[in-house]
Residue frames as qw, qx, qy, qz and C-alpha x, y, z in Angstrom:
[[0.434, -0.412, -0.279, 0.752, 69.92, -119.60, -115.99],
 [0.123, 0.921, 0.369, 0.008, 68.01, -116.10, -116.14],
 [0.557, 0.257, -0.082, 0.786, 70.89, -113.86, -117.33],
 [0.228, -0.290, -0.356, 0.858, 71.16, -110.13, -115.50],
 [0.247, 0.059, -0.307, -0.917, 69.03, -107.88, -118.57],
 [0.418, -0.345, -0.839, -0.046, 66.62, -110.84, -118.17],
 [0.466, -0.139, -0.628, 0.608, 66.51, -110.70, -115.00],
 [0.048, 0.174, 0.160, -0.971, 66.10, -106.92, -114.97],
 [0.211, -0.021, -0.705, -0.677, 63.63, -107.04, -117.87],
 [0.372, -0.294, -0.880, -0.023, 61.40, -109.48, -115.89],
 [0.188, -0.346, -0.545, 0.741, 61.33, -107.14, -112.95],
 [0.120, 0.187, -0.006, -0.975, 60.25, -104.10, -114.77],
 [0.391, -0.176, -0.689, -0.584, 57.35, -106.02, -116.86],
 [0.472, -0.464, -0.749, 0.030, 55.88, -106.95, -113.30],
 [0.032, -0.374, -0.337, 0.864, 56.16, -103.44, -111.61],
 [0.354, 0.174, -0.041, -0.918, 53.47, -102.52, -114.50],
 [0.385, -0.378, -0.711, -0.452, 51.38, -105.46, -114.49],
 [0.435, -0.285, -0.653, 0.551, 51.50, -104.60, -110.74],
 [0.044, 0.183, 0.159, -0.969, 50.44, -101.32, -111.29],
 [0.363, -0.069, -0.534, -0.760, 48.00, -101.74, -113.74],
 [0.462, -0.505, -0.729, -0.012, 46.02, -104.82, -111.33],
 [0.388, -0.289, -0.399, 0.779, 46.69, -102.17, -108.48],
 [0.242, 0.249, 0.117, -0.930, 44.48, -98.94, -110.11],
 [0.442, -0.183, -0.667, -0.572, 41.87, -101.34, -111.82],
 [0.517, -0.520, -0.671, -0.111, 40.94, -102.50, -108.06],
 [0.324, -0.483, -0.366, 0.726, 42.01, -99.85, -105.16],
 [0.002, -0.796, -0.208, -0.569, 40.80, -96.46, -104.99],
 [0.135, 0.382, -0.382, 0.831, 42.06, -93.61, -102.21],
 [0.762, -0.220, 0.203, -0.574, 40.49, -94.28, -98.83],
 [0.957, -0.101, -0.258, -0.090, 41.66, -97.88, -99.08],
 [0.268, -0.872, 0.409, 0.029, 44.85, -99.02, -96.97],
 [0.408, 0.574, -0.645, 0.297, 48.57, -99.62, -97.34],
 [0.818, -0.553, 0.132, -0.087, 49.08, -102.50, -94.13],
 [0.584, 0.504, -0.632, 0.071, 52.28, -103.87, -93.21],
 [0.918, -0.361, -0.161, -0.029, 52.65, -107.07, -90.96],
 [0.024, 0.624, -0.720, 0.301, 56.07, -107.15, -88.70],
 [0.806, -0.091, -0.572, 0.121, 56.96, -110.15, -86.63],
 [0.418, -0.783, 0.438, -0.137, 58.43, -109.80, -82.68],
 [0.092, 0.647, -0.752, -0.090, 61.59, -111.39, -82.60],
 [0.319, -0.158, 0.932, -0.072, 61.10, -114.64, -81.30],
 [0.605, 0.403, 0.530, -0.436, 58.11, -115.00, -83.52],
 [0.459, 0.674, -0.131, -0.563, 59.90, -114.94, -86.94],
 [0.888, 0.120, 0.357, -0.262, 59.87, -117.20, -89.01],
 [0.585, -0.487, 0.463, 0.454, 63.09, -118.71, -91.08],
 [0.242, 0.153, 0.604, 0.744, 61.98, -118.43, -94.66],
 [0.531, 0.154, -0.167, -0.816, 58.75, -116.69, -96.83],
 [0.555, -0.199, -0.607, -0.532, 57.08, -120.11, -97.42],
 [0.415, -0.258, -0.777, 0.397, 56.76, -120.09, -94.11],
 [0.017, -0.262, -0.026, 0.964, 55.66, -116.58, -93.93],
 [0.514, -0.021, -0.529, -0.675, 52.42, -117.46, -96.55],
 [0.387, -0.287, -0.852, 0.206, 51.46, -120.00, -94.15],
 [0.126, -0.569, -0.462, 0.669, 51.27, -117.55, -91.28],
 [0.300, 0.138, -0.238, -0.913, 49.53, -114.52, -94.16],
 [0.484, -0.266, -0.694, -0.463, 46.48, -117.41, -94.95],
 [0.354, -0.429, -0.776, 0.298, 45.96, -117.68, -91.52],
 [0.189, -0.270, 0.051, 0.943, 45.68, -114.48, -91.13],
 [0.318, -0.083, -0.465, -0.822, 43.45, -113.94, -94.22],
 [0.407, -0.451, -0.769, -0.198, 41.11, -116.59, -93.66],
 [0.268, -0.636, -0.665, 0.284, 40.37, -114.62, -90.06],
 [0.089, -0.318, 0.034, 0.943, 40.09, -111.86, -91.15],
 [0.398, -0.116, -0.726, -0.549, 37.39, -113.06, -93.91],
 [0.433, -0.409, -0.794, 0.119, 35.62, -114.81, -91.05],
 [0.217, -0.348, -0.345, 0.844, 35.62, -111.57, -88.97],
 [0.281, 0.256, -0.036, -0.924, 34.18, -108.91, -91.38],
 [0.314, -0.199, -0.835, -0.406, 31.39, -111.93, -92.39],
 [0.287, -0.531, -0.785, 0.142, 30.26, -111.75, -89.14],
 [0.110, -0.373, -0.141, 0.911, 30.02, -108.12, -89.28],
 [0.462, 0.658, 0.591, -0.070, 28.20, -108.40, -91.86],
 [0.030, -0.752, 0.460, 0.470, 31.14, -107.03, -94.67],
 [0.884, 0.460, -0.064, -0.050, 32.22, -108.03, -97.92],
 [0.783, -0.311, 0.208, 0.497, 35.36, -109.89, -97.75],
 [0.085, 0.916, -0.133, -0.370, 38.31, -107.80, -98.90],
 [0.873, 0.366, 0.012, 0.322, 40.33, -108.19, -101.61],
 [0.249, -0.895, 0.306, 0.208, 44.20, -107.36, -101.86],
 [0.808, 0.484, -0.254, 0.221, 47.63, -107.72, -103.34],
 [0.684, -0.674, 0.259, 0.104, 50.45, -108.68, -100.97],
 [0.569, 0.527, -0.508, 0.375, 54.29, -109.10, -101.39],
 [0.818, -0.525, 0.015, 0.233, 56.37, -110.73, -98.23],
 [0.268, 0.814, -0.428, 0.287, 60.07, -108.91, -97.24],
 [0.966, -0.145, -0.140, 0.163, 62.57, -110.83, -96.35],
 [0.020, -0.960, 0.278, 0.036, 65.10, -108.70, -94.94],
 [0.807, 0.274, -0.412, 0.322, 69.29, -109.47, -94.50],
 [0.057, 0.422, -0.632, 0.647, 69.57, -108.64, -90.98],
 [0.111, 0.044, -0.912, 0.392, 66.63, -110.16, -90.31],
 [0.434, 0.238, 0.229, -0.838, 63.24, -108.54, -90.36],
 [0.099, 0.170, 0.923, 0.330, 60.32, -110.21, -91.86],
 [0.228, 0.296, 0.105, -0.922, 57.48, -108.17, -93.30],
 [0.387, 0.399, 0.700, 0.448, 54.19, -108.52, -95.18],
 [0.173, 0.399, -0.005, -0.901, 53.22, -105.41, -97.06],
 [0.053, 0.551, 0.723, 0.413, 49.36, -105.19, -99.27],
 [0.086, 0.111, -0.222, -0.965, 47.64, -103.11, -100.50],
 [0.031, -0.141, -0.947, 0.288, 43.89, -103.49, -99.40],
 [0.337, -0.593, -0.548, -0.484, 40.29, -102.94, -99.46],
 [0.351, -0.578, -0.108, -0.729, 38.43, -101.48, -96.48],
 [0.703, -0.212, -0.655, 0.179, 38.70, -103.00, -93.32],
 [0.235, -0.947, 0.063, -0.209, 38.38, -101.78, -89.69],
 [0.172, 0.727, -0.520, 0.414, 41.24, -101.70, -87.65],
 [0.634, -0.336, 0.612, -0.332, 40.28, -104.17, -84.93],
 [0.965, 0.245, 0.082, -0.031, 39.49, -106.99, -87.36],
 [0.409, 0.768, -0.424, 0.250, 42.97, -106.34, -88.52],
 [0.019, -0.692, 0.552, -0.466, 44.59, -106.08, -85.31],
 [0.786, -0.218, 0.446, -0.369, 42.48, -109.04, -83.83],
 [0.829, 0.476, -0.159, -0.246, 43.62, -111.08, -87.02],
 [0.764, 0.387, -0.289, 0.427, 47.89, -110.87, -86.45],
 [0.687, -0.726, 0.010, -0.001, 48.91, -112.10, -83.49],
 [0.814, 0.218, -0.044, 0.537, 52.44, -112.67, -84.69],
 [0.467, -0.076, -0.116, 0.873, 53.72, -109.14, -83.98],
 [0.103, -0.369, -0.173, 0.907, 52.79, -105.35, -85.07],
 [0.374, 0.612, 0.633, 0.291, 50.65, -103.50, -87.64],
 [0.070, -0.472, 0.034, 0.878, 51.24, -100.48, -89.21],
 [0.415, 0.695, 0.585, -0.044, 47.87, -99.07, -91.39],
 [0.001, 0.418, -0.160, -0.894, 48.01, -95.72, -93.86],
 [0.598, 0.642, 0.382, -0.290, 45.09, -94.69, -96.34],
 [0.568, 0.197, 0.560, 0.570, 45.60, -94.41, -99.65],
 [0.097, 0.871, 0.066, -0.477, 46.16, -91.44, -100.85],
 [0.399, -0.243, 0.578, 0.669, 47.98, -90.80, -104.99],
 [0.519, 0.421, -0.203, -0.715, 45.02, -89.58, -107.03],
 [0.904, 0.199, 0.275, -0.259, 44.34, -93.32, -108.41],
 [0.665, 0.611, -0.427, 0.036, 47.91, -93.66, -109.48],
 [0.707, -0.616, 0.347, 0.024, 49.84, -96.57, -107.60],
 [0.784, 0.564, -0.250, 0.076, 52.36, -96.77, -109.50],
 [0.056, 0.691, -0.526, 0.493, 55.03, -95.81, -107.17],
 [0.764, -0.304, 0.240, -0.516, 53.36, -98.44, -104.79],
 [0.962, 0.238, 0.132, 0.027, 53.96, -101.21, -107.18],
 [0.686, 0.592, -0.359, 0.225, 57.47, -100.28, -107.47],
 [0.218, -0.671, 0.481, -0.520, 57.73, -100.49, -103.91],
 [0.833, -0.236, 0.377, -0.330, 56.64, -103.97, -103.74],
 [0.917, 0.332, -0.172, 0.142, 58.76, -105.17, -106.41],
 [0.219, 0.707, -0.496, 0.454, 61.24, -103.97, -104.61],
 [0.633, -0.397, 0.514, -0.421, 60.68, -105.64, -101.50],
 [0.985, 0.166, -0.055, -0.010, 59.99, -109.12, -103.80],
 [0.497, 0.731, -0.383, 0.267, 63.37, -108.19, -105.10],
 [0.410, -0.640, 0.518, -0.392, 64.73, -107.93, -101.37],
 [0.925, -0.089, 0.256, -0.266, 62.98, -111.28, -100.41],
 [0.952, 0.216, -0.042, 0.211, 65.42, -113.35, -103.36],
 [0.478, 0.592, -0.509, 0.402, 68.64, -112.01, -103.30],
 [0.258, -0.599, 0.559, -0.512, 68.35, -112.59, -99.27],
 [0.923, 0.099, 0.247, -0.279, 66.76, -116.15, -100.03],
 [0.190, -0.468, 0.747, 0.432, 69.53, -116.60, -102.93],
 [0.219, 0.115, 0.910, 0.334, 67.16, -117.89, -105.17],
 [0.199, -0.138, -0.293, -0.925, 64.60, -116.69, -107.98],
 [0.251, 0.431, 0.707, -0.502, 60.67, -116.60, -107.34],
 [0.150, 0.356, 0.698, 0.603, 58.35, -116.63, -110.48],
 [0.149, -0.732, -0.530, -0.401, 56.15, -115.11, -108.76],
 [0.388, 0.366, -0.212, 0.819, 56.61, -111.82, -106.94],
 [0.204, -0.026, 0.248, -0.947, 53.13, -110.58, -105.95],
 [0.114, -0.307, -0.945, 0.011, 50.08, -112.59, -104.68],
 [0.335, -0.191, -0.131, -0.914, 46.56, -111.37, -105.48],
 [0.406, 0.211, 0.777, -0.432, 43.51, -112.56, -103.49],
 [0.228, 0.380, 0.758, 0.479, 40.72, -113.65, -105.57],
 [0.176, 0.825, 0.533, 0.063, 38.09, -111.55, -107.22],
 [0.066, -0.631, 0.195, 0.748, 40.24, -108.92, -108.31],
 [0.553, 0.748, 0.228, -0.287, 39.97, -107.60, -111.87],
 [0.803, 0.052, 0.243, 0.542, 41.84, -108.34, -114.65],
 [0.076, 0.713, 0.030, -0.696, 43.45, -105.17, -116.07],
 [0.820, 0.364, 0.377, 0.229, 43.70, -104.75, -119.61],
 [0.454, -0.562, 0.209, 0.659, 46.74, -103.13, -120.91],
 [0.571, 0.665, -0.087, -0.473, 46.85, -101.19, -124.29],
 [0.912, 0.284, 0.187, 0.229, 47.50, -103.25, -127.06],
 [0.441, -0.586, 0.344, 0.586, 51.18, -103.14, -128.43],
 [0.674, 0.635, 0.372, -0.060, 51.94, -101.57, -131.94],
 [0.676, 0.104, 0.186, 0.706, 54.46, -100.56, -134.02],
 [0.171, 0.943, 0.112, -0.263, 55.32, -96.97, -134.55],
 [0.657, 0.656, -0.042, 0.370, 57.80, -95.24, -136.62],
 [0.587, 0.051, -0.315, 0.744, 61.05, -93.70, -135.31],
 [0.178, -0.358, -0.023, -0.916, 60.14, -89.88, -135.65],
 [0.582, -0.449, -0.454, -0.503, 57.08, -91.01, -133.45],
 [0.603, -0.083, -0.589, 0.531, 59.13, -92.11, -130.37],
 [0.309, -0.067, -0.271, 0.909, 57.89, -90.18, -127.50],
 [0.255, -0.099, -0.183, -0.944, 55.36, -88.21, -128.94],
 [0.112, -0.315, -0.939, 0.081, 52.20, -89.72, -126.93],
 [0.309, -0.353, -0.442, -0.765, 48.71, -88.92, -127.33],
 [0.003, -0.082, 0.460, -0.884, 46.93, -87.95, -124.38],
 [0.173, -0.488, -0.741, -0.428, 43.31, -88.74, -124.34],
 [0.484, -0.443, 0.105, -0.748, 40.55, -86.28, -122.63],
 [0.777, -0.542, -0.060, -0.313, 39.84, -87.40, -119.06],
 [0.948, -0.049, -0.224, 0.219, 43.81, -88.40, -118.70],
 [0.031, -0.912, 0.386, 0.137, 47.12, -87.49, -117.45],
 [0.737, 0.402, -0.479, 0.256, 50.57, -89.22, -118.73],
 [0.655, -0.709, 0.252, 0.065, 52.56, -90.12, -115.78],
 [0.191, 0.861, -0.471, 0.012, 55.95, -88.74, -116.78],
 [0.271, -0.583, 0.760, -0.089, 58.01, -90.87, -114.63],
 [0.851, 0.193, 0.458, -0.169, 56.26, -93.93, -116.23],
 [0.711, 0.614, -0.335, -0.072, 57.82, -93.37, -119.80],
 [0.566, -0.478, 0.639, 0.208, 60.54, -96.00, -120.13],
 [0.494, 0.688, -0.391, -0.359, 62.80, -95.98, -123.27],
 [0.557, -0.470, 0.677, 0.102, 64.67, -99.37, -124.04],
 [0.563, 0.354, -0.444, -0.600, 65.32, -102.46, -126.30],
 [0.931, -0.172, 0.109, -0.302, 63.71, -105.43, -126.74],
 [0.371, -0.556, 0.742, 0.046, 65.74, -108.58, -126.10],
 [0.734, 0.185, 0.649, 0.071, 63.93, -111.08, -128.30],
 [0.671, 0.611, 0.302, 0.292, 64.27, -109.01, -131.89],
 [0.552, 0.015, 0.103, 0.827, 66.42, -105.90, -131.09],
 [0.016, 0.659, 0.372, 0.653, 63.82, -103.35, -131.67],
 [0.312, 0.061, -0.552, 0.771, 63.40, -100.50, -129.70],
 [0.311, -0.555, -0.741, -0.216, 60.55, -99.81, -127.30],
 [0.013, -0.333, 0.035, -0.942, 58.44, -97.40, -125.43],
 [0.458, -0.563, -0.683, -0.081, 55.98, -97.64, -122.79],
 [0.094, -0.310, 0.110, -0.940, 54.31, -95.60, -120.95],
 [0.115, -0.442, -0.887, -0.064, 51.29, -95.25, -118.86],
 [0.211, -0.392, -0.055, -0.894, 48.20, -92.92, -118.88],
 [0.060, -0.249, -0.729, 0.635, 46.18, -92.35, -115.62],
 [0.146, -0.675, -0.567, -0.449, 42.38, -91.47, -115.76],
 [0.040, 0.484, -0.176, 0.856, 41.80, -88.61, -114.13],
 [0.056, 0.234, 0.829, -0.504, 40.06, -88.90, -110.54],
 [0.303, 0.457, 0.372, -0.749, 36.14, -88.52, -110.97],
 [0.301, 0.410, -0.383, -0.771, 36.19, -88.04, -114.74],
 [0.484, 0.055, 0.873, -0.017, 33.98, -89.87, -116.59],
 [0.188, 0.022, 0.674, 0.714, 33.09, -90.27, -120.16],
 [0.358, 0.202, 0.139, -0.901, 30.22, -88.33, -121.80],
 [0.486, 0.331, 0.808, 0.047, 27.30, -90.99, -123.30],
 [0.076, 0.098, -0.558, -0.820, 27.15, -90.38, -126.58],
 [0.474, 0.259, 0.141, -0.830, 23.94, -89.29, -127.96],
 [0.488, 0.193, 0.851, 0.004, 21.60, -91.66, -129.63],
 [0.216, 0.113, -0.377, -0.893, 20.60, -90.80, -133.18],
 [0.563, 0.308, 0.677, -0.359, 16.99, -91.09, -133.72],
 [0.059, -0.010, 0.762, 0.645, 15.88, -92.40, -137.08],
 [0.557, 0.216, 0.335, -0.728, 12.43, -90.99, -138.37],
 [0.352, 0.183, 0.875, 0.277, 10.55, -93.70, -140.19],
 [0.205, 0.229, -0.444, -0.842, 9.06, -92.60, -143.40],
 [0.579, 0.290, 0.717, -0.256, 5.58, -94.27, -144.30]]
């Protein structure tokens, strides 16, 4: 039984791998979708709800092939309301709007670009939230929270290291970044007691590193 700090613990460690898979593959200009249902058309649980999201995908895929488009990639989370509603919300590549709209016959669609400077954090804490929704209205846990299509990128988070006390806090900044403030999260760990920091640094839109000069070596005869 997953105790409550667990529980919590679990939640927060997947709003930032969620972010992190989220600004390694989207960029601004891609879109925020969310699927609705019309009443008589919803469906009584989520694994029923993944059923009707692959159908979906797969014609969508089949659509922007014959457009002659690269299939799109995305990360999706299903809501599962407690009065009733049944949503999917992702977070997508390019697509037009008809392929979409021809795709999900099940109910509505509601589109919005991306727009956050190349930080989605706030995104990803909107979809754990929804996951979140989804079990307590299900009554039961779900290892998994958030479903990536393939060919996304892995992200690679900074390695973890020990600092001193006096050091708490005090985070280095690297040219071409910003620190996203509301990211810092102070706590302790649950498996040795120690306390931890994390944080996360955004690359600036555009910026991009300077190529380091080659040295040239004269040869001597």
């Amino acid at each position: 039984m997953t105790s409550e700090a667990q529980r919590q613990g679990n939640l927060r460690r997947s709003t930032v791998m969620l972010t992190l898979a989220m600004n390694e593959n989207f960029r601004d200009g891609d879109l925020m979708v969310t699927l609705d249902y019309r009443r008589e058309s919803r469906p009584e649980d989520s694994l029923r709800m993944h059923r009707d999201f692959r159908n979906f995908w797969d014609k969508v895929k089949r659509r922007m092939k014959k457009l002659g488009l690269p299939p799109p990639k995305c990360i999706r989370v299903v809501e599962v309301g407690k009065k009733g509603a049944r949503h999917h919300h992702l977070i997508m590549t390019e697509a037009p709007l008809s392929v979409l709209r021809e795709s999900w016959t099940l109910g509505g669609i509601h589109v919005d670009p991306l727009y956050t400077d190349g930080n989605y954090r706030r995104v990803a804490e909107y979809f754990v939230k929804y996951a979140k929704t989804t079990m307590e209205t299900e009554n039961r846990e779900s290892k998994k929270l958030w479903y990536p299509s393939r060919g996304l990128k892995k992200p690679k988070p900074g390695k973890e290291r020990e600092i001193k006390s006096r050091e708490l806090g005090e985070v280095r900044v690297p040219k071409g970044f910003y620190l996203d403030r509301d990211s810092v999260r102070r706590g302790v760990s649950l498996f040795d007691g120690h306390e931890t920091f994390s944080y996360l640094l955004v690359r600036l839109p555009g910026w991009k590193p300077a190529k380091r000069k080659q040295r040239v070596r004269e040869k001597r005869r």
